[in-house]
Every structure is written in C-alpha cells, then in structure tokens.
NUVEX-313481 format. One line per 8 residues: number of its first residue (from 0); their letters; for each residue x, y, z of C-alpha. Coordinates in Angstrom, 2 decimals, padded with zeros to 5 digits. Layout:
% residues N
NUM	A	X/Y/Z  ...
This chain:
% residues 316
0	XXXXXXXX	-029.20/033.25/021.65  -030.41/036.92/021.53  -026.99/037.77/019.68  -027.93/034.91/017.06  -031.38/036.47/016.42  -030.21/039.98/016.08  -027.00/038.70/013.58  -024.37/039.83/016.10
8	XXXXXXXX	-023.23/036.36/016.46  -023.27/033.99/012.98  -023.65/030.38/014.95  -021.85/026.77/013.99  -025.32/025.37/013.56  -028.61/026.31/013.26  -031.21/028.57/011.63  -033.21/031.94/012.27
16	XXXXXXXX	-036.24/032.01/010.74  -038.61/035.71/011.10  -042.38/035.55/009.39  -041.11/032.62/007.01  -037.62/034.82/005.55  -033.94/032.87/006.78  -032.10/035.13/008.24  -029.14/032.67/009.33
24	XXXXXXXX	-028.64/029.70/007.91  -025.33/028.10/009.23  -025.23/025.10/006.66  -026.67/027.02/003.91  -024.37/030.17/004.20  -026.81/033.03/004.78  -026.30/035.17/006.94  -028.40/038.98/006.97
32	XXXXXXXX	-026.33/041.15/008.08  -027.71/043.13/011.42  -028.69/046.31/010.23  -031.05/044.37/006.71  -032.70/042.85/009.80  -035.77/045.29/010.89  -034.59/043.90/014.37  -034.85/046.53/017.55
40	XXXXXXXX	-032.46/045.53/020.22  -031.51/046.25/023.65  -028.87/044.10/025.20  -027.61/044.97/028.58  -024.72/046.83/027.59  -027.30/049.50/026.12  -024.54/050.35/023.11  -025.27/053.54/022.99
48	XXXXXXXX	-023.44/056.64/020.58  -021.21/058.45/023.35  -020.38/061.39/020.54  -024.19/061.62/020.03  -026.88/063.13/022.07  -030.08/061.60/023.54  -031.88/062.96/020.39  -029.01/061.71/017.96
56	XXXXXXXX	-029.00/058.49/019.40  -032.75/058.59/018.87  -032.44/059.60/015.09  -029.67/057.34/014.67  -032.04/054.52/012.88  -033.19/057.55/010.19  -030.06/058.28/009.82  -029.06/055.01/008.38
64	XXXXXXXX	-032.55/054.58/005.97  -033.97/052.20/008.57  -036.72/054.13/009.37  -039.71/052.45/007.81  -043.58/053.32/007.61  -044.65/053.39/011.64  -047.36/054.76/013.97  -044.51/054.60/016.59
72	XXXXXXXX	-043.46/058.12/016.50  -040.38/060.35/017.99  -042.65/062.84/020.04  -044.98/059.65/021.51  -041.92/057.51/022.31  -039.93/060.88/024.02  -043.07/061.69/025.64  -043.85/057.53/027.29
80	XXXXXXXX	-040.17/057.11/028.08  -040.14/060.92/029.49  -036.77/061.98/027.95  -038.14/065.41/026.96  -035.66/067.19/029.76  -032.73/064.50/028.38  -032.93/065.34/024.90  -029.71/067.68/024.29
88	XXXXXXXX	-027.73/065.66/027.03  -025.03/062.90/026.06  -024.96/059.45/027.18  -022.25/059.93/029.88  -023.86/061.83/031.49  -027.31/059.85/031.99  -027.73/057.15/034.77  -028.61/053.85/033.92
96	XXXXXXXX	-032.14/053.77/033.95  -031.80/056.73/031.81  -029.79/055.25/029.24  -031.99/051.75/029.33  -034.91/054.52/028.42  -032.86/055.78/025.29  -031.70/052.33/024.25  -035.41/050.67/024.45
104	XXXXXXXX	-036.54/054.98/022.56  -034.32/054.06/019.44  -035.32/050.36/019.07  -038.66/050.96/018.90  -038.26/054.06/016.34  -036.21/051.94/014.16  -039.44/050.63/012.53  -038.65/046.82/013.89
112	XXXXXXXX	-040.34/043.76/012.72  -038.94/042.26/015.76  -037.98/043.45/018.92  -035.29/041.33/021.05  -035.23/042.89/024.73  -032.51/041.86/027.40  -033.54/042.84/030.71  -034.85/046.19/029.35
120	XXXXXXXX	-036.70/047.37/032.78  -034.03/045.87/035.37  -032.58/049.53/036.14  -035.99/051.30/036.35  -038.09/052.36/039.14  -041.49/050.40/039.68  -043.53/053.33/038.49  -041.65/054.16/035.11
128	XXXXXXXX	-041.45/050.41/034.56  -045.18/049.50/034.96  -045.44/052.41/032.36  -043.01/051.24/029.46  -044.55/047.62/030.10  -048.34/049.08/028.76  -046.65/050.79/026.06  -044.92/047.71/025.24
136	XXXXXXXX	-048.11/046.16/025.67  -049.67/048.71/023.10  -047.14/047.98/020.55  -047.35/044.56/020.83  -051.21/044.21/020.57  -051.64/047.43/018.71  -049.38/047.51/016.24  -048.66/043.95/016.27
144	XXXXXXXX	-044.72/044.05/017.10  -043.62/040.84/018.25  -041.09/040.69/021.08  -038.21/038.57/022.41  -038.59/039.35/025.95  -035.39/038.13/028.62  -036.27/038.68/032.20  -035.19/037.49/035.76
152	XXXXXXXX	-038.78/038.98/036.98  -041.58/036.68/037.07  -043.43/039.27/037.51  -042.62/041.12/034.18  -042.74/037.40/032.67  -046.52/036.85/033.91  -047.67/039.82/033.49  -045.97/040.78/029.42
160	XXXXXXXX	-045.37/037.34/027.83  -047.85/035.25/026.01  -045.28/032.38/025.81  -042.34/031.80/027.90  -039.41/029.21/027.38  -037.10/028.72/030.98  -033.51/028.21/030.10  -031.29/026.77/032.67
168	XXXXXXXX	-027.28/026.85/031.72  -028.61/026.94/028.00  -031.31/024.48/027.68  -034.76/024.93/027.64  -036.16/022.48/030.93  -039.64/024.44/030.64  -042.30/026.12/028.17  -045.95/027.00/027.20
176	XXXXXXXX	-047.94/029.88/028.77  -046.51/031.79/031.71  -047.88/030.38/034.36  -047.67/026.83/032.91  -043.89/027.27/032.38  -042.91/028.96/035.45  -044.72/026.49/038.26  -043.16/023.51/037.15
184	XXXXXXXX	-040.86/021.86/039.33  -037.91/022.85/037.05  -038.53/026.42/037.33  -039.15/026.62/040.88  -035.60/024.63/041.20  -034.07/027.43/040.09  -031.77/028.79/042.78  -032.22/032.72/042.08
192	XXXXXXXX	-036.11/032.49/042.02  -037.52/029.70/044.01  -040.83/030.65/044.19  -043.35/031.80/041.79  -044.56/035.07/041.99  -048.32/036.00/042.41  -049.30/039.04/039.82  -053.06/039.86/039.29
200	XXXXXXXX	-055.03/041.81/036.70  -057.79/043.77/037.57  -060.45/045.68/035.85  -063.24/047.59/035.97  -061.07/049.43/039.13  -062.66/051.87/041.37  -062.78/053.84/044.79  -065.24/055.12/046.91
208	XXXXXXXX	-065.62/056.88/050.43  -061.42/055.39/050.24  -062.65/051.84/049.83  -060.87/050.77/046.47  -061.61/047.24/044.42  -060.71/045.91/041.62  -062.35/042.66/039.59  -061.05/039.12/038.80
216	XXXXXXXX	-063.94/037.90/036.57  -066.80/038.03/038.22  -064.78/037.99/041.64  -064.25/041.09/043.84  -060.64/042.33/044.95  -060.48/044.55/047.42  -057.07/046.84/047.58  -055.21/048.91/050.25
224	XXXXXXXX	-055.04/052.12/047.70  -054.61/053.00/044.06  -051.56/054.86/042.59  -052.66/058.29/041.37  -054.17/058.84/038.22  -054.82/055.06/037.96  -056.49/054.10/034.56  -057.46/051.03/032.59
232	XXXXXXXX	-056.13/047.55/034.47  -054.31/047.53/037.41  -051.97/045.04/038.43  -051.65/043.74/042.00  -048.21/041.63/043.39  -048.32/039.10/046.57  -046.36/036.15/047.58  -047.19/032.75/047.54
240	XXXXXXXX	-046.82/032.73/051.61  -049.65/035.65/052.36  -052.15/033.49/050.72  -054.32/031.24/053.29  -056.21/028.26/051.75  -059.40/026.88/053.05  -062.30/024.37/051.48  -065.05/026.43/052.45
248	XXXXXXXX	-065.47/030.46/053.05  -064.76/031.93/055.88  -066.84/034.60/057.11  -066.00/037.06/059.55  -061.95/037.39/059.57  -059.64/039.79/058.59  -058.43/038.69/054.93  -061.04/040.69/052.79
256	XXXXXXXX	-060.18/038.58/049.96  -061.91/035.47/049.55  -061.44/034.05/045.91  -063.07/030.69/044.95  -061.50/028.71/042.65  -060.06/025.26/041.35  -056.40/023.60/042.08  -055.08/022.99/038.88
264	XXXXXXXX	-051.31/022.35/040.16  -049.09/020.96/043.01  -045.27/021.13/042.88  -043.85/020.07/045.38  -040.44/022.18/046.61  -038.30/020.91/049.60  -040.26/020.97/052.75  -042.93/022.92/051.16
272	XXXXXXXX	-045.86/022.79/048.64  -046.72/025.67/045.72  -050.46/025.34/044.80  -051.69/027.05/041.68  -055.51/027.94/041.75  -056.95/029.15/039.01  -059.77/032.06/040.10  -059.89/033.09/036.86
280	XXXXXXXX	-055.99/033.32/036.66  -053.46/031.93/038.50  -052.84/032.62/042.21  -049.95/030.18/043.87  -049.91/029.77/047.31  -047.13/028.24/049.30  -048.12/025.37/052.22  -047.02/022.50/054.14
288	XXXXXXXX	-047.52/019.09/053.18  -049.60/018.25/056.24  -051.95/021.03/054.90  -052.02/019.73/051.71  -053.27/016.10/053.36  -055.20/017.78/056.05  -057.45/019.84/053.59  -057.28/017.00/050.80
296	XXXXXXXX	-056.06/019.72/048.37  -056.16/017.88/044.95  -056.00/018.72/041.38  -059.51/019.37/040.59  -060.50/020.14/043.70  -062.35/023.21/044.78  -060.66/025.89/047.48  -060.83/029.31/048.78
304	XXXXXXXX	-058.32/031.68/048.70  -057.96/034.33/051.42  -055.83/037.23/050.95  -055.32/040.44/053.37  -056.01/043.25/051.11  -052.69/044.33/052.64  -050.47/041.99/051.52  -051.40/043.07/047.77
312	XXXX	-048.72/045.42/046.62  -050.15/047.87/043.50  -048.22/048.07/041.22  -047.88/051.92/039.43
C-alpha cells in the first residue's frame, strides 16, 4: 500500500488521490512518477546514498529541484534528529537508528505534501523517539504536513495518529479514532499485540519537595519521577493488568491514582475482559469475567480507576 502511495509500485486497480490531484489511476493510465510527487518517505529499508555522506544524503532532495518553500529547515531538522556529530560520516558506517534518523532528516527537508512513514522509530531508543514523535507532532499541527503513519506500537499509534485503519493480512477489519480502532475485538485478536496499550497525556506537569503530578482534565496524576528537562505534556505508559477497578473510591490504600470515569467499552478476549474507561481519555484495564458480573461493570456505568503511581512508566 505505502509503495502505491509513494508511486514505487503502479497497481492493477485502483486510485491515489492527494488534496483532490490523481496521482495513480490504474484504469485511466496516470501514473506521477515518484519524484513529481512532493511525497517524503521512509520505508524500512531506509534507501539511503552509500557514495554520499549524512549531509549529502540530506541535500539530496535540493539537489534534484525538490526543495520547495518550507519552515522545515536543514540546521532545525540536524539539530531535533541530533546528527550534528554524523554529518561528514557515510551511511555504512552509521547504526540503524542512525540511519532511520537520516532517512526520516531528508524526507522531511524534501518540502513533502505528504509524508508516508514505515516503522520510522522501531530502531530508536525511548528517549530520542519520544523526541522525533513532538517534532512530528509540530509538523503535523504546525505546518500542517499530513502523515501516513505504519506502526506495530500502540503506543506510537495512540499517542501520534488522529485516525487509524488495522490491517490484518491486507484488509482493513478496524478503523476510526485510535482508541476506537484498536479495542475492538478484531484488534485485540491480533496475535503479536493482544492487548491494548494504556498511554496518557498530561499537562500542566509539575514537582515539588520530589512529589511530581501531572493532570488528566480536571483529574490529578500522580507520577514516580519526571525525565530531566521535562517540558510541555508528558506522556505516561501502563498496562491494562496494573489497573484495579472499583464502583466507589477507595480511601486509604496504596494506588495514589484514583481516576473517576465512565465504561464506554467491553471486549471480551479469551478468559479475560479489556474495559475502556474514558477519564477524560481512554484507560483499558484488563479483568475477569466474574469481576465484570461481580461489580456490574456496564457500558455507561460509572467506575474508579486505581493506579500505583509506580506502575506508570514516563515516557522521555
């Protein structure tokens, strides 16, 4: 699919359509060829130049009178993507989170009307990654960039996409907002990711006397830490199993956490049951059917979620 959209691939059937211009249309004959596209890409393979350097490979779009009119510029991207020190090195000689950095560098300083992404954080480390997702972010809502996102992470998914489509073997079984799409009962079939992942945004973050919290709404979130120079939102990963239901608060235990909020899904899984309650987004928490009887958990119903501030993992 991602090969179709960036005209690597002309289909049998079928038409791609960007801002209301055909770029392939299999029964009409068109076909734009890749580079009259204004389409960034990163596929897997990264494709980069081996005869050029870091900073060639970064030019390369100028080179080749793509470069178009864009507040995305070489010293920002080099300086978010840190590849000052790589700059005069050659691709063989970069590891592969290093060349996934170059790759996702020149896509975004070709000027793209598009960008189509495959997997571009899956060889980073959690810190660098949770920093080229808020650029992405920036470009997306700044500048107004729209992206084709692929991702095994639900995490990534939840926390970057405003629309997600689930493709199993090549159909679509599920799509509409993140966490509409991945906690239906197709998605959480899915062998390699059987649960769905719990990823909050907080703002308004601070720490004092070591004590740091975070808000959800008008709800407070207490955390175990914050990474250094922490700014803006911060987001916050737990799984489905840390999170304790209950109809009413609880005072006096150790779970800090104790978000109110309203079921608004129940998929059931094998021998268990994923509840999505919406606190002012979506937390999932994994329990038994007896649970689910014994506390008369029910769409629409009201619940409390508890949540050891140590079970939330921060992400950088």
């Amino acid at each position: 699919m991602l090969d179709v959209i960036a005209g690597v691939l002309r289909p049998d059937s079928g038409r791609v359509v960007l801002d209301g211009e055909t770029l392939t249309d299999a029964e009409g004959g068109i076909h734009v060829p890749l580079h009259k596209r204004r389409i960034g890409v990163v596929f897997q393979d990264l494709l980069l130049f081996p005869h050029l350097s870091v900073a060639g490979n970064l030019n390369y779009p100028r080179r080749w009178g793509r470069r178009v009119n864009s507040p995305i510029t070489f010293d920002k991207v080099v300086d978010v993507l840190e590849l000052t020190a790589l700059l005069s090195r050659t691709p063989h000689s970069l590891s592969g989170g290093e060349r996934q950095r170059v790759a996702l560098g020149r896509a975004l300083l070709s000027g793209p009307r598009l960008l189509v992404l495959d997997e571009p954080l899956a060889a980073l480390d959690e810190p660098l990654k949770s920093r080229i997702l808020t650029y992405l972010d920036r470009v997306v809502h700044e500048w107004e960039i729209p992206v084709v996102f692929v991702s095994h992470s639900q995490a990534e998914v939840r926390r970057f996409a405003a629309w997600c489509a689930v493709l199993d073997k090549g159909s679509i079984i599920a799509e509409g907002t993140p966490g509409k799409a991945l906690g239906t009962l197709g998605a959480l079939s899915l062998q390699d990711d059987a649960a769905p992942a719990n990823l909050l945004r907080l703002d308004n973050v601070s720490c004092t006397q070591g004590a740091c919290v975070g808000m959800v709404g008008k709800q407070v979130v207490r955390l175990p830490g914050l990474p250094q120079n922490a700014s803006g939102p911060v987001y916050v990963q737990f799984p489905p199993e840390s999170v304790l239901l209950s109809r009413d608060d609880v005072p006096n235990i150790s779970a800090r956490n104790h978000l109110r909020g309203t079921v608004v899904h129940l998929v059931e899984q094998g021998a268990a049951v994923f509840v999505g309650i919406d606190v002012g987004q979506i937390i999932w928490a994994e329990v038994t059917p007896g649970a689910v009887r014994d506390l008369s958990i029910a769409v629409g119903n009201p619940i409390t979620c508890l949540i050891k501030a140590h079970s939330l993992r921060v992400l950088e």
